[in-house]
C-alpha positions as CSV (number, residue, x, y, z in Angstrom):
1,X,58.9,-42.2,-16.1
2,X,56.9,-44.8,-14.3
3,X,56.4,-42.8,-11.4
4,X,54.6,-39.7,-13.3
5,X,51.6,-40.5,-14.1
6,X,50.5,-40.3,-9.7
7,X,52.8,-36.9,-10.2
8,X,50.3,-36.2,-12.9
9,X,47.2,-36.8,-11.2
10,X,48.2,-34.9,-8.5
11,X,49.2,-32.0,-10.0
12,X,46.1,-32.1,-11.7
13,X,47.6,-32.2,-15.7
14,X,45.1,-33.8,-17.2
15,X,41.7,-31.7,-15.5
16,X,42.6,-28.9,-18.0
17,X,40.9,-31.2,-21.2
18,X,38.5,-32.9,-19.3
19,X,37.4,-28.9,-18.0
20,X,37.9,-28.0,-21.7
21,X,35.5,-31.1,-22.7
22,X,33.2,-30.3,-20.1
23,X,32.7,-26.3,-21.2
24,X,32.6,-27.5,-24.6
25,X,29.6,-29.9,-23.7
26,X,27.9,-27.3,-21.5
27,X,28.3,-24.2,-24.8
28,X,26.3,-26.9,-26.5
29,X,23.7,-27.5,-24.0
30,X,23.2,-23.3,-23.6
31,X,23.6,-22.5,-27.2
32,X,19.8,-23.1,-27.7
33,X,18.1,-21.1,-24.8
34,X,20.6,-18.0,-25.4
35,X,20.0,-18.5,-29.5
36,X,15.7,-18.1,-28.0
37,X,16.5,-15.4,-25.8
38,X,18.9,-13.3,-28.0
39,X,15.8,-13.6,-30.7
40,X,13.0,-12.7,-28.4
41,X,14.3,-10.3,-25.6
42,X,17.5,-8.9,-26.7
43,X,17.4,-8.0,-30.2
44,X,14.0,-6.6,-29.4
45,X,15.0,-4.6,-26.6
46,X,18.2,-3.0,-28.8
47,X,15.9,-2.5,-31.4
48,X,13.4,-0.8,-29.4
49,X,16.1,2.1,-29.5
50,X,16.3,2.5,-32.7
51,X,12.1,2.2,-33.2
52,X,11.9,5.4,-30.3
53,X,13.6,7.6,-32.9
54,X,11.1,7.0,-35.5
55,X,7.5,7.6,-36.4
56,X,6.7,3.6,-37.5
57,X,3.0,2.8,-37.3
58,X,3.6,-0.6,-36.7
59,X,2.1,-2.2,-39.8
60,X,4.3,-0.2,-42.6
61,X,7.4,-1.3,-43.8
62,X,8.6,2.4,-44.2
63,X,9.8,4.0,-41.2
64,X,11.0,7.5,-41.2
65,X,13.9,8.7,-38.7
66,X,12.3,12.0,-36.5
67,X,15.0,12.5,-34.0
68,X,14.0,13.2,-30.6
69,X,10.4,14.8,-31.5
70,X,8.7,11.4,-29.9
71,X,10.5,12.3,-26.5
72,X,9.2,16.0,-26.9
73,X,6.0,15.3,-27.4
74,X,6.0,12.9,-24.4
75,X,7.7,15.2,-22.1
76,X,5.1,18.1,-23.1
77,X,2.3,15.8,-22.8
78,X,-0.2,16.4,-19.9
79,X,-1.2,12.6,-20.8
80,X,2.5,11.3,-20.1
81,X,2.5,13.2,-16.5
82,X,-1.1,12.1,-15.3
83,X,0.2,8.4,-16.9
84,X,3.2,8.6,-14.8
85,X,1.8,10.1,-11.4
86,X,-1.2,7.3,-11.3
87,X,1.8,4.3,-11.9
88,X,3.8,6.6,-8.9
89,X,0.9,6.3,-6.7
90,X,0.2,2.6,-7.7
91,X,3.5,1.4,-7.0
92,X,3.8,3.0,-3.6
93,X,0.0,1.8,-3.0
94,X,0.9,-1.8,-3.5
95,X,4.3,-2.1,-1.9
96,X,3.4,-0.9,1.5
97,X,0.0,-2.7,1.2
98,X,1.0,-5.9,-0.3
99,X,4.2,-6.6,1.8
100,X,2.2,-5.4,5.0
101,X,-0.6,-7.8,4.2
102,X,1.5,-10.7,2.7
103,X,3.9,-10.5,6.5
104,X,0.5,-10.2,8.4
105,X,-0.7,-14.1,6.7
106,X,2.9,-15.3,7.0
107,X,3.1,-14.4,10.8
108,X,-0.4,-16.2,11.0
109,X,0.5,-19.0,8.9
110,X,3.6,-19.5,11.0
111,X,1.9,-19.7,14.1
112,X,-1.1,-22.3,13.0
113,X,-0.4,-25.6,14.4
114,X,-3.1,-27.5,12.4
115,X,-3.5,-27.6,8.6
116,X,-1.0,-25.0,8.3
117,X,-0.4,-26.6,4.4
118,X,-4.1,-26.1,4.1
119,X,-4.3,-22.6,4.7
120,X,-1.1,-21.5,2.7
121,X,-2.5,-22.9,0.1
122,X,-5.6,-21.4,0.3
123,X,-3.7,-17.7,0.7
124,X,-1.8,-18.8,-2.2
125,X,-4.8,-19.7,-4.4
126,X,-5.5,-16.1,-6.0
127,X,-1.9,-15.9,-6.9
128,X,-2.4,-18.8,-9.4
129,X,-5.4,-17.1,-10.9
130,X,-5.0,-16.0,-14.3
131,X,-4.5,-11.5,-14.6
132,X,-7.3,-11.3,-16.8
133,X,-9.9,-13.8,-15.1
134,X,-9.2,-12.4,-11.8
135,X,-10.1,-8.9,-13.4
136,X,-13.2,-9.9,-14.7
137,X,-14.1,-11.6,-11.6
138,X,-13.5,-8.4,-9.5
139,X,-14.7,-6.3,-12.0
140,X,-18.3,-7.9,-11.4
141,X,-18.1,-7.8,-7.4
142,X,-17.5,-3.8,-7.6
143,X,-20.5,-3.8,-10.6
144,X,-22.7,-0.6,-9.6
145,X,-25.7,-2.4,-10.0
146,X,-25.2,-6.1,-9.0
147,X,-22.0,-6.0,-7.7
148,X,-21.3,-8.4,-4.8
149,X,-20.7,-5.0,-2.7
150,X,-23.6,-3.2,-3.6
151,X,-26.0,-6.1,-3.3
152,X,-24.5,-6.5,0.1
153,X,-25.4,-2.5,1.3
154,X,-29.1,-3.0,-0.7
155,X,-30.1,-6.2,1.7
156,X,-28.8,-4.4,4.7
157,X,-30.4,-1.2,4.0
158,X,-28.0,1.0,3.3
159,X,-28.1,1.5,-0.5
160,X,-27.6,5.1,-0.1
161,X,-24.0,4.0,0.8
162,X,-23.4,2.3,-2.6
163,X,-20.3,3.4,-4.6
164,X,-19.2,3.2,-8.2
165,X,-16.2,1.8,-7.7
166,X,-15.0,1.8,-11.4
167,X,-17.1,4.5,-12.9
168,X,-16.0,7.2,-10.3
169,X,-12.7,8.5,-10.8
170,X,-12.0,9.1,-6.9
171,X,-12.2,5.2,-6.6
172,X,-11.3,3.1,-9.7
173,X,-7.5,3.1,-8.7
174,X,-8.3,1.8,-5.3
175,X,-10.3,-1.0,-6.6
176,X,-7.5,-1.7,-8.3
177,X,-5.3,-1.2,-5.8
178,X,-7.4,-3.8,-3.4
179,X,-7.7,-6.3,-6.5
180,X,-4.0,-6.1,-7.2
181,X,-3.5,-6.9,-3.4
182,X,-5.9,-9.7,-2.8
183,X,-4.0,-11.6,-5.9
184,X,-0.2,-11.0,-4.8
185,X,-0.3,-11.1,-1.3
186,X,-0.1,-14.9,-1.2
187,X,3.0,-14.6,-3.3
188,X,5.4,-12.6,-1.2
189,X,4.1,-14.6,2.1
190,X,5.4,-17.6,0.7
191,X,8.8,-15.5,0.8
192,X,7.8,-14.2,4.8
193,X,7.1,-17.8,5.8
194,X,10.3,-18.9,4.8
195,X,12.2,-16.2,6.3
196,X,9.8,-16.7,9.6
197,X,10.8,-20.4,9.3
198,X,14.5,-19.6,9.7
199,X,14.7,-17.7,12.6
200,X,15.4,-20.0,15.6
201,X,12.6,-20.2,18.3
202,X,15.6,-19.8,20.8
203,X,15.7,-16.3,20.1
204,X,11.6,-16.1,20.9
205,X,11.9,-18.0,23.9
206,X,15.2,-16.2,25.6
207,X,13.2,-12.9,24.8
208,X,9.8,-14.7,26.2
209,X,11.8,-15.4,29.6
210,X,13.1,-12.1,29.9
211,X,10.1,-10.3,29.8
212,X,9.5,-9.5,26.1
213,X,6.1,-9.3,24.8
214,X,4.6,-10.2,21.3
215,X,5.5,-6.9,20.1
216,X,8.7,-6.4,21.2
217,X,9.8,-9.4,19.6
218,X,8.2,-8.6,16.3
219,X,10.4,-5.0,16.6
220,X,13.8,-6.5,17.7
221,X,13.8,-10.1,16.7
222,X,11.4,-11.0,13.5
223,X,11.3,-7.8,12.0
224,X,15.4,-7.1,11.8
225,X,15.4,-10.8,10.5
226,X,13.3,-10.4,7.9
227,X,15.3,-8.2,5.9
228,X,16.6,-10.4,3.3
229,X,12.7,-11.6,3.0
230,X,11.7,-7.9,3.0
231,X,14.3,-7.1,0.3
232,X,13.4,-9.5,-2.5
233,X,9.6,-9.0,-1.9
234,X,10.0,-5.1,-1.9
235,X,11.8,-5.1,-4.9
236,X,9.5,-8.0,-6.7
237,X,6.2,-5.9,-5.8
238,X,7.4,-2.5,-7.0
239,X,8.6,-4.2,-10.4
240,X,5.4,-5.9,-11.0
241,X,3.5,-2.3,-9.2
242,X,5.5,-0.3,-12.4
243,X,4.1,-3.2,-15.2
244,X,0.5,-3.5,-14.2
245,X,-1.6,-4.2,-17.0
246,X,-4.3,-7.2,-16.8
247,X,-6.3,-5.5,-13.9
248,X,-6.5,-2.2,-15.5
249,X,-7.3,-3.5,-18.9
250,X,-9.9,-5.5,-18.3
251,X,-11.7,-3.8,-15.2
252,X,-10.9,0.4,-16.2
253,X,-9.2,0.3,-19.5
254,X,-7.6,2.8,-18.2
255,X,-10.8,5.1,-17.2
256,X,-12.8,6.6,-16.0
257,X,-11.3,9.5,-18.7
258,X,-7.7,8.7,-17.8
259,X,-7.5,8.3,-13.8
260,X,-6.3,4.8,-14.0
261,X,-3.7,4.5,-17.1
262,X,-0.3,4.0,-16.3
263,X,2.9,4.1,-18.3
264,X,2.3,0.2,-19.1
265,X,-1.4,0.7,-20.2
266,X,-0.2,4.2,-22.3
267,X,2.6,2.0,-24.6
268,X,0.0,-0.3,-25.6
269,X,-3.5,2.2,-26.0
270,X,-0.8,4.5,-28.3
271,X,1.3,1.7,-29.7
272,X,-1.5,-0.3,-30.6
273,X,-5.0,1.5,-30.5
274,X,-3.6,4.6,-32.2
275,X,-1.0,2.8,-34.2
276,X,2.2,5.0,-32.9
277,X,4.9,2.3,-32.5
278,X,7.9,4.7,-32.9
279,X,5.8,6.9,-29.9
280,X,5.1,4.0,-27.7
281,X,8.1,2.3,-28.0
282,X,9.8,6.0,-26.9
283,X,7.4,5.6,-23.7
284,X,8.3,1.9,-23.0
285,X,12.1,3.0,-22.8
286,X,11.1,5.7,-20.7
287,X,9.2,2.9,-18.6
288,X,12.0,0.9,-18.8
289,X,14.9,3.4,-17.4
290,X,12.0,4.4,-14.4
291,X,11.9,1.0,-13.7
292,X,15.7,0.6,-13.3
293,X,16.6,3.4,-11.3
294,X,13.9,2.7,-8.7
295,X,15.8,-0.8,-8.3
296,X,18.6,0.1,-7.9
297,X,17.7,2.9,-5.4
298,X,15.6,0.0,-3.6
299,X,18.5,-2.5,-3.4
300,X,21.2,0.4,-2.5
301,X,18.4,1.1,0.3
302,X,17.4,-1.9,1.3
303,X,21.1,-3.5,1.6
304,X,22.1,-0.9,3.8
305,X,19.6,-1.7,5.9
306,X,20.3,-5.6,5.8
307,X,23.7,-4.4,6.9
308,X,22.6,-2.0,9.7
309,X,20.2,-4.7,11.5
């Protein structure tokens, strides 16, 4: 009996209270955060089921159960379509454009020798800029009438050349488009820096020596190593691309007429401005099942191409 307790210690006996104690003590510690987020997120989001079938104004305490006529409406709506082909061409606008100009200021970043802090910061700046000041901001550069840009073509002489960015339908969504860019690009480099920064310069040097130029080893050297990088970035953008809202609210709100409202801006103008909670909420689960069957199609994608580089 004098021996055991070393027999015990190795067998490890006593670990299974101390592991007991130990989950115990952690329950405790996550018991608050989950009590939050169980309040705020996930009774909200089961509930928003139950709010789809209805026709709840948002401010009565009557609701009335209408079945499916919320979804019918939406899917015979011509609003619904136009809602859902300008957050289509949004999403694919800012996912090539942002992840193309977000590698572009990592792979110059990467290569600065001197006050390389200064200028990533200074890339990331816009990304610490609030959604709605940034709008307003932008909003007065593309003003018609003393716009940044159309000062700019008056002192040059060419006037004739001015645009209205975000009165004219053929070019509100790509000022929002640019806007949206110019403000998340400094994001996602931060994530194309640090995959830059982990591919060994051996690899750049042994394809230097035999004979590879600069774009050679961007095809078959950075580029196949930046897959991981390209993945989360590709997936972040297009999730943020599907829930714009700041830009479009405060520089289009959602015009001119309805060429820059999305599915996002559509839950709140009906939920809100019209007073159709029961209708909106039906959209935002619409919104929400969009948004999870293009991630999973974008992570089934994009791991099979980790896997094939």
């Amino acid at each position: 009996m004098a021996n055991s307790e070393p027999i015990r210690a190795m067998t490890g006996i006593h670990s299974v209270p101390k592991k007991k104690k130990w989950l115990t003590y952690s329950f405790w510690f996550i018991l608050p955060s989950f009590l939050l987020y169980t309040l705020f997120v996930i009774y909200p989001t089961l509930n928003s089921f139950n709010l789809s079938f209805t026709n709840w104004d948002g401010v009565s305490s009557e609701i009335h159960y209408i079945g499916l006529d919320n979804f019918k409406e939406m899917f015979s709506s011509d609003r619904f379509y136009n809602a859902l082909k300008n957050t289509l061409i949004l999403s694919v606008s800012l996912v090539v454009l942002e992840n193309a100009a977000a590698l572009l200021l990592a792979m110059l970043v990467d290569q600065v020798r001197w006050f390389k802090n200064l200028f990533r910061s200074i890339f990331y700046f816009p990304v610490l800029l609030s959604g709605i000041v940034m709008g307003f901001v932008w909003a007065i550069i593309f003003n018609y009438n003393f716009g940044v840009v159309s000062q700019l073509l008056d002192k040059i002489g060419l006037g004739a050349l001015k645009i209205d960015w975000l009165g004219n339908p053929d070019f509100a969504m790509i000022a929002i488009v640019i806007t949206t860019v110019w403000k998340g690009s400094g994001y996602y480099m931060i994530i194309y820096l640090a995959g830059l920064q982990g591919i060994p310069a051996e690899l750049h040097e042994a394809a230097a020596i035999d004979g590879a130029g600069r774009w050679q080893q961007f095809r078959h050297i950075t580029f196949p190593l930046l897959a991981g990088a390209m993945t989360v970035s590709v997936m972040l953008s297009m999730i943020g691309a599907l829930k714009i809202f700041d830009q479009i609210a405060v520089m289009t709100d959602g015009g001119p007429g309805f060429a820059t409202e999305t599915l996002t801006y559509i839950v709140y103008k009906v939920g809100f401005g019209e007073l159709r909670q029961g209708y909106g909420t039906a959209l935002s689960l619409v919104l929400f099942i969009l948004i999870l069957i293009v991630s999973l199609i974008q992570i089934k994608l994009l791991r099979k191409r980790e896997v094939q580089m």
